[in-house]
TIMI-2910 file (N, C-alpha, C, CB; in pm, 1 decimal, decimal comma, always signed):
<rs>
+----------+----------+----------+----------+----------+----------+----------+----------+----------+----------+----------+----------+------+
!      n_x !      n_y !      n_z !     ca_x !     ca_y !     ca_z !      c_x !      c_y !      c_z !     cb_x !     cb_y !     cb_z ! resn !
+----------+----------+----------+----------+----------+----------+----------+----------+----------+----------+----------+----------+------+
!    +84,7 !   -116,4 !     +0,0 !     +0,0 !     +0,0 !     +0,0 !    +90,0 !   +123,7 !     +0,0 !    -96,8 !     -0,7 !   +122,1 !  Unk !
!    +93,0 !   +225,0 !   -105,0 !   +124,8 !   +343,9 !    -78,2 !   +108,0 !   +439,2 !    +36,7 !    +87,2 !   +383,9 !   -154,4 !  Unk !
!   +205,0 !   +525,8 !    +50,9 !   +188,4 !   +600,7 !   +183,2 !   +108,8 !   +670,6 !   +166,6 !   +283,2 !   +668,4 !   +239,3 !  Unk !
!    +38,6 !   +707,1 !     -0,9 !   -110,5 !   +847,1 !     -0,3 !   -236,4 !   +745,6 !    +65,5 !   -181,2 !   +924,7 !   -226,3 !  Unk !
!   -225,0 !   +611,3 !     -6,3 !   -325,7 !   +559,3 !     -4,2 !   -318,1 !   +448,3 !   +153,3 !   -340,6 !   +497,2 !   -155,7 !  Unk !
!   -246,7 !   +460,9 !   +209,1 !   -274,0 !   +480,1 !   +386,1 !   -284,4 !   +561,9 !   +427,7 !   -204,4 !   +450,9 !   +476,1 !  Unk !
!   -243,0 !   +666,5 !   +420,8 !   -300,1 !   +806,8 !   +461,2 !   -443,1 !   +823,1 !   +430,3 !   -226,2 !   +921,8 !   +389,4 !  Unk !
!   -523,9 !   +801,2 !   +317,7 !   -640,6 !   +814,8 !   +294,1 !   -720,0 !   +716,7 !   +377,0 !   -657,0 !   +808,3 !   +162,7 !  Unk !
!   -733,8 !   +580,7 !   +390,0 !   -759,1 !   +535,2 !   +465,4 !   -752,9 !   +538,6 !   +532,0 !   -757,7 !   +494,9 !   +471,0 !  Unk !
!   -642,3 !   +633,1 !   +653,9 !   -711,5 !   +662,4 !   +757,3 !   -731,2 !   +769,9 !   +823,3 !   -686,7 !   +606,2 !   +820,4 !  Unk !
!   -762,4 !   +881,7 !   +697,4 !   -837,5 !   +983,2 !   +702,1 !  -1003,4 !   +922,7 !   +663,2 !   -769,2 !  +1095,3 !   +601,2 !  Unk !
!  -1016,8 !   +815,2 !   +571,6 !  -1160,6 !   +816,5 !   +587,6 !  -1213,7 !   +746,0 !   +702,7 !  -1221,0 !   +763,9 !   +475,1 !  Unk !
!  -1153,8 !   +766,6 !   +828,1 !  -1239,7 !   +700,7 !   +934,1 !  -1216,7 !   +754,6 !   +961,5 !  -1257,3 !   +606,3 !   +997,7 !  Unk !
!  -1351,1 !   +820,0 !  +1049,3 !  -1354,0 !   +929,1 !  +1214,2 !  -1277,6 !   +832,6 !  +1293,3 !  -1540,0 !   +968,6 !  +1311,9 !  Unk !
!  -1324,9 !   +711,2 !  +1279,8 !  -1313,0 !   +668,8 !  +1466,1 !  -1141,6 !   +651,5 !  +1502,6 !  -1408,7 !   +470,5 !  +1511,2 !  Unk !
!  -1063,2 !   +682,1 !  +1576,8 !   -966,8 !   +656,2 !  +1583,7 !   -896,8 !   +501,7 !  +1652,0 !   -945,8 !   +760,5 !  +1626,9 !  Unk !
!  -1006,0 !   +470,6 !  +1698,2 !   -966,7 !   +347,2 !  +1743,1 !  -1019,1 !   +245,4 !  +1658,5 !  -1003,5 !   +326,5 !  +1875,3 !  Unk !
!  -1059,4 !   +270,7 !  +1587,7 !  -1030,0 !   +162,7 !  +1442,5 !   -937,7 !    +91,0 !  +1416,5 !  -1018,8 !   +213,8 !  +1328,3 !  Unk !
!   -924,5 !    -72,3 !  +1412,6 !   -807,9 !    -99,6 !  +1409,3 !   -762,3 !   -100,8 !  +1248,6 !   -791,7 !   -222,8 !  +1487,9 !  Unk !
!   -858,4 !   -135,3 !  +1192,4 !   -805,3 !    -45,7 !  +1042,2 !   -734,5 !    +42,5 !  +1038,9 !   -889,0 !    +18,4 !   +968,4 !  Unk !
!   -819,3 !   +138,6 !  +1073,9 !   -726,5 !   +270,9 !  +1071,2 !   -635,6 !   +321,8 !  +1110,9 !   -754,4 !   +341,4 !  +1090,8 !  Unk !
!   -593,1 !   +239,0 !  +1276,5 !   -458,7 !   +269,6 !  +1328,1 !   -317,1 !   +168,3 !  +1249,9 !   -475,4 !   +238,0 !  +1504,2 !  Unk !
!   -378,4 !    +43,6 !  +1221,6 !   -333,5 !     +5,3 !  +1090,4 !   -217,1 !    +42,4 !   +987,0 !   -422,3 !    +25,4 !  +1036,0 !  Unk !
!   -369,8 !    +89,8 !   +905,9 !   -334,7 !   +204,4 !   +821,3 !   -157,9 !   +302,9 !   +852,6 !   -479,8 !   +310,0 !   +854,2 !  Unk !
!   -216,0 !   +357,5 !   +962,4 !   -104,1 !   +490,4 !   +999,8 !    -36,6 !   +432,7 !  +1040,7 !   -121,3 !   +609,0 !  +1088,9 !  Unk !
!    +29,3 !   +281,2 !  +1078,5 !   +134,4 !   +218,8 !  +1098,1 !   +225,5 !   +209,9 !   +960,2 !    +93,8 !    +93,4 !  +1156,1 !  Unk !
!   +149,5 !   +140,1 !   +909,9 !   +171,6 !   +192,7 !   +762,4 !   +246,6 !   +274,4 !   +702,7 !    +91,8 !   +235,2 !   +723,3 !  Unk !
!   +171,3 !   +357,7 !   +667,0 !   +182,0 !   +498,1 !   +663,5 !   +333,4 !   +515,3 !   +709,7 !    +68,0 !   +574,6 !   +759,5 !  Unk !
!   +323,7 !   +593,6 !   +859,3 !   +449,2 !   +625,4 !   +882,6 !   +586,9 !   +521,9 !   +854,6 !   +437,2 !   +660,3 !  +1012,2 !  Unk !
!   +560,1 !   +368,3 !   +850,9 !   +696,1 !   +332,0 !   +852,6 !   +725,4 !   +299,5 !   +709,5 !   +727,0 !   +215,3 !   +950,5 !  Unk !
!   +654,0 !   +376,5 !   +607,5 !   +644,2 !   +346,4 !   +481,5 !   +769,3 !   +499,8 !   +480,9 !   +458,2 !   +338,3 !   +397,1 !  Unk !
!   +723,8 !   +601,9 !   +547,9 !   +766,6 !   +754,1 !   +556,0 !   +883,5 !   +720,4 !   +619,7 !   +669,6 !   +869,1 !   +638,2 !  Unk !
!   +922,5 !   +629,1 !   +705,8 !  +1056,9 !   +632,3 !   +754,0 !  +1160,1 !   +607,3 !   +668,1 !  +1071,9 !   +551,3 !   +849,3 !  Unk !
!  +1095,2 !   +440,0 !   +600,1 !  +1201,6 !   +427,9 !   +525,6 !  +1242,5 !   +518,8 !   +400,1 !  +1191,5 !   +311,8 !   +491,9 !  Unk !
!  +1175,5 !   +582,7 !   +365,7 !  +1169,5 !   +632,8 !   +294,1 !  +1292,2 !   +756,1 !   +299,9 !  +1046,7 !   +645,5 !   +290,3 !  Unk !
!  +1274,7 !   +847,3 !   +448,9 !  +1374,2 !   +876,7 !   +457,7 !  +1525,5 !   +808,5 !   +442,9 !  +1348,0 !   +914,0 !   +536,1 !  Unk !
!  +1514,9 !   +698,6 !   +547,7 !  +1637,0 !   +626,7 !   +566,8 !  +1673,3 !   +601,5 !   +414,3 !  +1619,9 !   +487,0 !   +662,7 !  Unk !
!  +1623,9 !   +564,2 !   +296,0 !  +1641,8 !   +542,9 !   +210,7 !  +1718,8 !   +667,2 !   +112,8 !  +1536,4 !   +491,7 !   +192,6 !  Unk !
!  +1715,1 !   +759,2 !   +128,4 !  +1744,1 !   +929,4 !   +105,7 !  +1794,9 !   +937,8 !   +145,3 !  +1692,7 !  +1034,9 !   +120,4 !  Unk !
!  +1913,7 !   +896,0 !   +274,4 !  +2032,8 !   +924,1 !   +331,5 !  +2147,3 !   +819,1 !   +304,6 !  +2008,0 !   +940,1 !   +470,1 !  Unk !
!  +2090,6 !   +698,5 !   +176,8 !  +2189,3 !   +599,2 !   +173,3 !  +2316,0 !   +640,9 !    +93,6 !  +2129,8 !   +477,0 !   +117,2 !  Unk !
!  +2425,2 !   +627,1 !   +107,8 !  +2532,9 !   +649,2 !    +39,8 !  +2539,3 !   +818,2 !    +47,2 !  +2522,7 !   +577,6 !   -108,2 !  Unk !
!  +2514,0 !   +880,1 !   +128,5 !  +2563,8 !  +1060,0 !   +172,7 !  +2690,0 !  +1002,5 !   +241,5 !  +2436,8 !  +1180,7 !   +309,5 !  Unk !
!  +2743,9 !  +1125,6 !   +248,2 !  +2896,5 !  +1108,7 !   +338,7 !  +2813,7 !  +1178,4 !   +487,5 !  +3079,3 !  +1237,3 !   +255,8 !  Unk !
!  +2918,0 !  +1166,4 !   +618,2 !  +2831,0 !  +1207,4 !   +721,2 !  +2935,4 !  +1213,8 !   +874,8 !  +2692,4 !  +1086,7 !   +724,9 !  Unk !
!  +2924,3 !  +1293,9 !   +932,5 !  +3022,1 !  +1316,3 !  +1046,6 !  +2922,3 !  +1296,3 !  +1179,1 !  +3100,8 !  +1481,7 !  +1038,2 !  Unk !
!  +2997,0 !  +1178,6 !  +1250,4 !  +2999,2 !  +1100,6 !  +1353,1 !  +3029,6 !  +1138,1 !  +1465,4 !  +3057,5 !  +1019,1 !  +1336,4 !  Unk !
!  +2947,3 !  +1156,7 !  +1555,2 !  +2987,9 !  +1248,3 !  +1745,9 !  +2866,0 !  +1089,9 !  +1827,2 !  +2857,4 !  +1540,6 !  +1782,7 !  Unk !
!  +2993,2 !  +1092,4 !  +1875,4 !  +2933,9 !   +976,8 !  +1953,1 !  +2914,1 !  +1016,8 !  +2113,9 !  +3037,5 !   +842,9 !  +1937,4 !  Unk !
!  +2863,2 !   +939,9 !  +2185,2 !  +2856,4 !  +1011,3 !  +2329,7 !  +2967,5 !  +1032,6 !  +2373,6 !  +2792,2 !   +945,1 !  +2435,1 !  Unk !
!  +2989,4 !  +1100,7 !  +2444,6 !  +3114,5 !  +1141,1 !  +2517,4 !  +3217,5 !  +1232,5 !  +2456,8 !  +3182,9 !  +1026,6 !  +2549,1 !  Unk !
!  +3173,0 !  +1304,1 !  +2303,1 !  +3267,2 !  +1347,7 !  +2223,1 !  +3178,8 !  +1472,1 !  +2235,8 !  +3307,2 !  +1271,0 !  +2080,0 !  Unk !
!  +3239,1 !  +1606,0 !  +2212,1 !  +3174,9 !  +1745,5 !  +2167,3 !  +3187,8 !  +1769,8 !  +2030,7 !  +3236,1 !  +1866,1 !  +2235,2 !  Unk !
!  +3229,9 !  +1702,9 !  +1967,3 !  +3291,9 !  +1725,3 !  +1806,3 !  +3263,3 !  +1628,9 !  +1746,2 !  +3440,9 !  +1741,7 !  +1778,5 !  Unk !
!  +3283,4 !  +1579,8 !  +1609,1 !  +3262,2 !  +1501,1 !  +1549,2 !  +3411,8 !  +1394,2 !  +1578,0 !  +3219,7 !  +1562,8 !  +1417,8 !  Unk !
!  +3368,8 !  +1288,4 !  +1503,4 !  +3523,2 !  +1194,7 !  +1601,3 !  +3572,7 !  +1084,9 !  +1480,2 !  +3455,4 !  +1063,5 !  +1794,2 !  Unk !
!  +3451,4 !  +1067,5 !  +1416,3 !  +3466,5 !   +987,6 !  +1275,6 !  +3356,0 !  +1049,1 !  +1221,0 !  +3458,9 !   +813,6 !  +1271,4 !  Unk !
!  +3407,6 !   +969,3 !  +1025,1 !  +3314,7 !  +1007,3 !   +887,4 !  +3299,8 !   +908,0 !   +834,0 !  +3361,4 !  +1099,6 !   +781,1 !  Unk !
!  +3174,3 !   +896,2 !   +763,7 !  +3211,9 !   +801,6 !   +684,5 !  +3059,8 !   +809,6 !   +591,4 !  +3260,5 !   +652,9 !   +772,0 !  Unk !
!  +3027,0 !   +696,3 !   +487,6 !  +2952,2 !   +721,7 !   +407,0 !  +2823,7 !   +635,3 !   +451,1 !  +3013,3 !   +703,2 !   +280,7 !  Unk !
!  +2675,0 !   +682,1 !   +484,4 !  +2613,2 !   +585,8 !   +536,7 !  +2560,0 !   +457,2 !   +423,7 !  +2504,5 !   +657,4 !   +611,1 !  Unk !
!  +2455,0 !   +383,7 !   +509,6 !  +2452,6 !   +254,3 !   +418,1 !  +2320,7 !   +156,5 !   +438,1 !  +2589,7 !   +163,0 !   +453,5 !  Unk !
!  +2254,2 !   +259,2 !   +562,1 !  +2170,8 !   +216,9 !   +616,0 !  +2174,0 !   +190,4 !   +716,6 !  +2138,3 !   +157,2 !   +578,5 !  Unk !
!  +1995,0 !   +109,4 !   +785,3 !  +1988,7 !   +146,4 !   +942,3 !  +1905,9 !     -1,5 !   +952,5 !  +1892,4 !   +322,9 !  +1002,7 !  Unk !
!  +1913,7 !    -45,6 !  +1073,1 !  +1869,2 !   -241,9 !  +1060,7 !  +1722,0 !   -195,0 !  +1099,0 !  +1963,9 !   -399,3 !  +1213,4 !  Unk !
!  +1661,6 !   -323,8 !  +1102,2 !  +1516,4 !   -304,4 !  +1060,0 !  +1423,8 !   -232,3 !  +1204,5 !  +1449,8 !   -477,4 !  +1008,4 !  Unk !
!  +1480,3 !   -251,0 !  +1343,7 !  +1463,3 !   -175,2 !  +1465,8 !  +1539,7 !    -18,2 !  +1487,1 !  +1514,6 !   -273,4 !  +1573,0 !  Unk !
!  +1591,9 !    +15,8 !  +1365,5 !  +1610,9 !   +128,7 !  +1388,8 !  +1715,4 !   +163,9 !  +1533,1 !  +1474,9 !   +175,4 !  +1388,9 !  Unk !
!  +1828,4 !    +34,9 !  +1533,5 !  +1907,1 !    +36,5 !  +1668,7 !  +2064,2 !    +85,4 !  +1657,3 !  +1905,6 !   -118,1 !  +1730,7 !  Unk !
!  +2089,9 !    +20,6 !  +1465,2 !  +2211,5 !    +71,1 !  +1454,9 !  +2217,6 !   +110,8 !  +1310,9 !  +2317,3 !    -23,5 !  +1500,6 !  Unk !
!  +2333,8 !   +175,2 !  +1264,3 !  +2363,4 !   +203,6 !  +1161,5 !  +2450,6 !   +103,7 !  +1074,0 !  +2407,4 !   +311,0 !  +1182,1 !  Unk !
!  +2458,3 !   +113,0 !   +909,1 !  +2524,1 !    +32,9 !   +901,1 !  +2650,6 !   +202,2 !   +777,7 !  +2427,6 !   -145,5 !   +839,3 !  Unk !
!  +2740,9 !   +172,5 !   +820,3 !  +2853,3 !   +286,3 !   +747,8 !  +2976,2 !   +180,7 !   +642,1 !  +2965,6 !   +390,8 !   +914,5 !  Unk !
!  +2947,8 !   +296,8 !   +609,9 !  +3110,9 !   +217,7 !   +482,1 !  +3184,8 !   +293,0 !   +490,4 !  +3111,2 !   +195,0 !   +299,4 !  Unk !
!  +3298,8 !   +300,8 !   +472,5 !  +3383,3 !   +334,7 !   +410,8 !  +3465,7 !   +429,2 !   +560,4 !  +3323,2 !   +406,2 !   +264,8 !  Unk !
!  +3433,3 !   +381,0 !   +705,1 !  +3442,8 !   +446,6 !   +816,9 !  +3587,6 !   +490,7 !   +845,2 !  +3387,8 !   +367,2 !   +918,1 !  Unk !
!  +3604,5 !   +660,5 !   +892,2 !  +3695,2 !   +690,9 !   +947,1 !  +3715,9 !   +736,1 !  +1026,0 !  +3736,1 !   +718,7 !   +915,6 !  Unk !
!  +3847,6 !   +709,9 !  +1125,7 !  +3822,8 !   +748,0 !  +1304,8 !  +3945,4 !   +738,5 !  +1334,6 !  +3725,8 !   +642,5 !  +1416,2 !  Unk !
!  +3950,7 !   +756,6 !  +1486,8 !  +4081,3 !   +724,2 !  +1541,3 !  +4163,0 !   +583,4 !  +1541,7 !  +4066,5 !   +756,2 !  +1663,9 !  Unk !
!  +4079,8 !   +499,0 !  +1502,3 !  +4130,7 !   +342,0 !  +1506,2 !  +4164,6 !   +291,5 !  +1338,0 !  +3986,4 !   +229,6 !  +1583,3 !  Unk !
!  +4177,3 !   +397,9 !  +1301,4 !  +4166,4 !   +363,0 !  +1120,1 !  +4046,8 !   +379,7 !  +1033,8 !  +4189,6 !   +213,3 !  +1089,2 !  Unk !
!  +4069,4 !   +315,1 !   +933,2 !  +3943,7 !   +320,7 !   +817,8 !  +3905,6 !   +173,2 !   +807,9 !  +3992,3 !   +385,1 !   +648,4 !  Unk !
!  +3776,1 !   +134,5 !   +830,9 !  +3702,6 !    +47,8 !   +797,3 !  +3599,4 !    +20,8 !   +669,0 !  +3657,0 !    +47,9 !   +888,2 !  Unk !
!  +3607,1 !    -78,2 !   +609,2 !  +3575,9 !    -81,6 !   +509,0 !  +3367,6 !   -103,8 !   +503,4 !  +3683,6 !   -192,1 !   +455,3 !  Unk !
!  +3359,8 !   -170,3 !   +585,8 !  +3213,4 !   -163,3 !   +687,1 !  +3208,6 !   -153,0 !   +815,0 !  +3133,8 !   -271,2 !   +684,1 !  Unk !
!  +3095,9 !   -114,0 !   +885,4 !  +3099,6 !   -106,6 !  +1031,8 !  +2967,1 !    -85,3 !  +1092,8 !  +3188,9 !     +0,5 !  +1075,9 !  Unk !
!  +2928,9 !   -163,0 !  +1170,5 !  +2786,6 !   -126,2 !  +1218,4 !  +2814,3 !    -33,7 !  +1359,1 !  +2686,4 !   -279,6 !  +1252,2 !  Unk !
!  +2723,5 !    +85,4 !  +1358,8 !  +2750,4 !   +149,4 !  +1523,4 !  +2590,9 !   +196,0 !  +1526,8 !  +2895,2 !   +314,1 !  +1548,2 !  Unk !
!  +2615,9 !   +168,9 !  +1649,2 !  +2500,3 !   +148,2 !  +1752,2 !  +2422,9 !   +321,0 !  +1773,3 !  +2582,5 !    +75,3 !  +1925,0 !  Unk !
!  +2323,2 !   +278,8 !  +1721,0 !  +2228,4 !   +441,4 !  +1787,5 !  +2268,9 !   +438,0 !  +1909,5 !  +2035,6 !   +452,5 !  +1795,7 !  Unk !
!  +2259,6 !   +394,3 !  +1995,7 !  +2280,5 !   +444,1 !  +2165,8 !  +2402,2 !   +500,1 !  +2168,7 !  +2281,3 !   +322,0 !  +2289,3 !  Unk !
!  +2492,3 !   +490,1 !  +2061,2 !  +2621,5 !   +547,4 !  +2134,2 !  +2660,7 !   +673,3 !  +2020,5 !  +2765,3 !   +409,5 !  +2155,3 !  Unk !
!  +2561,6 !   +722,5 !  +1945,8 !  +2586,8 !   +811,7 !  +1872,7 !  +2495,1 !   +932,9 !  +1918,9 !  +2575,0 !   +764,7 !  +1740,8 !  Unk !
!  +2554,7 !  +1096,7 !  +1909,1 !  +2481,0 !  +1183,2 !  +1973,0 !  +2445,2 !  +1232,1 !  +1837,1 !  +2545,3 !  +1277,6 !  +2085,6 !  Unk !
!  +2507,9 !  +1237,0 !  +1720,3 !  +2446,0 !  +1324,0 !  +1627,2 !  +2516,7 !  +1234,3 !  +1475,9 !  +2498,0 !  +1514,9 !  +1659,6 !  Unk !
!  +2476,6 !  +1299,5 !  +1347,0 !  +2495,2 !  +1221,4 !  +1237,6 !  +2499,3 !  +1394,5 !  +1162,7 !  +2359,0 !  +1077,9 !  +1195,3 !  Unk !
!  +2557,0 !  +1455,4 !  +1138,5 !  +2604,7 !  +1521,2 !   +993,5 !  +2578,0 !  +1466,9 !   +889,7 !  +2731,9 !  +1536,6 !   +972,1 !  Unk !
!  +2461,8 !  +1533,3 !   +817,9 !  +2460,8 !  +1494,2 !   +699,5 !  +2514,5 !  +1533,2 !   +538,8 !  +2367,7 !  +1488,7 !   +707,0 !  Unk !
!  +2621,1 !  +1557,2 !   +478,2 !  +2581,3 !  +1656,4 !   +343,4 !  +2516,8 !  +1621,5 !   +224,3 !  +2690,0 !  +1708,7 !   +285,7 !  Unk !
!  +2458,1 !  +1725,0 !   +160,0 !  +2347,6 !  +1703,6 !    +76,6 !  +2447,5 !  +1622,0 !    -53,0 !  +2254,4 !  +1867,6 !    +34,3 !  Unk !
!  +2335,4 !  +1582,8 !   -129,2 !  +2411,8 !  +1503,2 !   -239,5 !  +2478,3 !  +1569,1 !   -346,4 !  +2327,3 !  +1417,4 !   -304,6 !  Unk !
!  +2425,2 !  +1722,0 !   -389,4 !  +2465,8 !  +1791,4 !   -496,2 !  +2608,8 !  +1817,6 !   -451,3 !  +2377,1 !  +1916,3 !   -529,5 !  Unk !
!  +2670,1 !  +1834,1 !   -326,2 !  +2806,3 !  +1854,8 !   -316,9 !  +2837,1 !  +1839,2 !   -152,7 !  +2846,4 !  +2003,8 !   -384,3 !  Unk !
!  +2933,9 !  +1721,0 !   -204,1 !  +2944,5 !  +1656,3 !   -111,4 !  +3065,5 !  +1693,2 !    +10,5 !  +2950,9 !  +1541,8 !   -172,5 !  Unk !
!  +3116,9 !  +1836,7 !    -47,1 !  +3221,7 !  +1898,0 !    +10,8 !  +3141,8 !  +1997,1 !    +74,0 !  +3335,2 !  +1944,7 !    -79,7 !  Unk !
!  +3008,6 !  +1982,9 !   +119,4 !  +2952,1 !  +2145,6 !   +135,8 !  +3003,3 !  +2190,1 !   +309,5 !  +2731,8 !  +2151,8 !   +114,5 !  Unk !
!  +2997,8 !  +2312,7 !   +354,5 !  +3040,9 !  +2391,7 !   +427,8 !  +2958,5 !  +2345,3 !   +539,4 !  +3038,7 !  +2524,8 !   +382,8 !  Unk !
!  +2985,3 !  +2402,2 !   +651,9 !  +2881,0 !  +2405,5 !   +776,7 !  +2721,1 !  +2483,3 !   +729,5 !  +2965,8 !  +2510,2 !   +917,5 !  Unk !
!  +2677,9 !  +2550,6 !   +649,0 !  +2554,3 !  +2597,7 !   +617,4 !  +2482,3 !  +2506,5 !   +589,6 !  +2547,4 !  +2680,6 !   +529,0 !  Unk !
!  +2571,0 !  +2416,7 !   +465,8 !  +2488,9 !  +2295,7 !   +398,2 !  +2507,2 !  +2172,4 !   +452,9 !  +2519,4 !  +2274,7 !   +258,4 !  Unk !
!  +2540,5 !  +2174,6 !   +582,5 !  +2514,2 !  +2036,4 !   +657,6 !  +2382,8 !  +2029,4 !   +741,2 !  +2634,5 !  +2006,3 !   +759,8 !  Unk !
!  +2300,2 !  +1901,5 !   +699,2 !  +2169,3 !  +1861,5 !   +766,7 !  +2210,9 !  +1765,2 !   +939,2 !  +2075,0 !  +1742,9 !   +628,6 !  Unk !
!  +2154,7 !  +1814,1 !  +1030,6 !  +2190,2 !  +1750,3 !  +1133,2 !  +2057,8 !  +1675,7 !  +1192,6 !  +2259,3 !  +1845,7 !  +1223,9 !  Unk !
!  +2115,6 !  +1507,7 !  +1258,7 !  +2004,2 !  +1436,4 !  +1259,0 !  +2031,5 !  +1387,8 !  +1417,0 !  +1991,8 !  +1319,7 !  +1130,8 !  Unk !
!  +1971,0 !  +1403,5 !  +1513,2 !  +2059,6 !  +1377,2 !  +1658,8 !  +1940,0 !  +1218,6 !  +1680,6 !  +2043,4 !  +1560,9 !  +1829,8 !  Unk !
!  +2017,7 !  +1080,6 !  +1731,5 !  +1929,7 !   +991,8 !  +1753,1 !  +1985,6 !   +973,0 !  +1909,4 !  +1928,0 !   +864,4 !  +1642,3 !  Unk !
!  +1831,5 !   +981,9 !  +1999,8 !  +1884,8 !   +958,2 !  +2106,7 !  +1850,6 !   +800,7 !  +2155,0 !  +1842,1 !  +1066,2 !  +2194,9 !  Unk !
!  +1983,0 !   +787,9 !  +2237,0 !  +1943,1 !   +628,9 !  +2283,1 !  +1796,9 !   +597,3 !  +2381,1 !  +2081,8 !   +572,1 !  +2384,5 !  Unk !
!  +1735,2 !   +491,6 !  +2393,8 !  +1635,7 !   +421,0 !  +2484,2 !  +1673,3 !   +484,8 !  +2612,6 !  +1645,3 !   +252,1 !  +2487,7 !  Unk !
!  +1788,3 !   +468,3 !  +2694,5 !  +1809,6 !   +478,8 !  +2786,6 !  +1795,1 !   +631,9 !  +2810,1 !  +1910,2 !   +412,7 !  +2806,2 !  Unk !
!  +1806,2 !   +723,4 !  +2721,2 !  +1807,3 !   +867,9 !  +2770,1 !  +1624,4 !   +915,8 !  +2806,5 !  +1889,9 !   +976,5 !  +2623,9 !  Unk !
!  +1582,9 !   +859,8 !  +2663,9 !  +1465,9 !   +910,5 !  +2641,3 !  +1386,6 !   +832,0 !  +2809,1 !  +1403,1 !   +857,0 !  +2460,9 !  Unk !
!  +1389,7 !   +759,5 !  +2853,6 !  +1300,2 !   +712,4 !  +2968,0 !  +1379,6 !   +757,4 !  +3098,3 !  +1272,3 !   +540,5 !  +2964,3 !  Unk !
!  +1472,6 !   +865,8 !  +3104,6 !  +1480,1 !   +924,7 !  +3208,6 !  +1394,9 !  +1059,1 !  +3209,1 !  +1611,8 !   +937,1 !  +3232,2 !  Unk !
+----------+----------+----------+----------+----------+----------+----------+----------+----------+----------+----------+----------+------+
</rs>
């Protein structure tokens, strides 16, 4: 199902507790997630992990596993070297730099910033 045509469906129900309709907007949004995640595959992207104020590694993303827990990066660079793949963990990342695709050298103006916070923060 398309994300218009879950969206419509569950705009045509008032009731919200429809299980159709909540359904539907399950749908819907994780149709909209990937969608993003899909739009950030292969950008280059600067890495601040907890405990860092700065960025600490780069690298090119590659995607995100199906719980949305870790990342998957290529081409990773850091203090321990360059890795050719590498999975790192949302919980231990404070932010993700993104640059846009038209140029991939762009400045601090044209960087998109995406902060994922871990489980453990959000339930304090």
């Amino acid at each position: 199902m398309s994300p218009t045509r879950a969206r419509d469906a569950a705009d045509a129900d008032a009731d919200a507790d429809d299980a159709d309709a909540l359904a539907a907007c399950r749908v819907f949004l994780k149709l909209r997630a990937l969608a993003v995640w899909d739009d950030l595959v292969g950008r280059e992207c600067d890495i601040t992990l907890v405990g860092d104020r700065e960025p600490c590694a780069n690298a090119r993303f590659a995607g995100v596993d199906a719980r949305e827990r870790a990342f998957a990066m290529e081409a990773l660079r850091g203090a321990l070297g360059t890795h050719a793949r590498a999975r790192v963990r949302c919980e231990d990342v404070v932010s993700l730099s993104m640059r846009r695709r038209d140029r991939e050298s762009a400045d601090e103006d044209e960087m998109r910033t995406m902060t994922c916070d871990s489980d453990d923060e959000r339930a304090r």
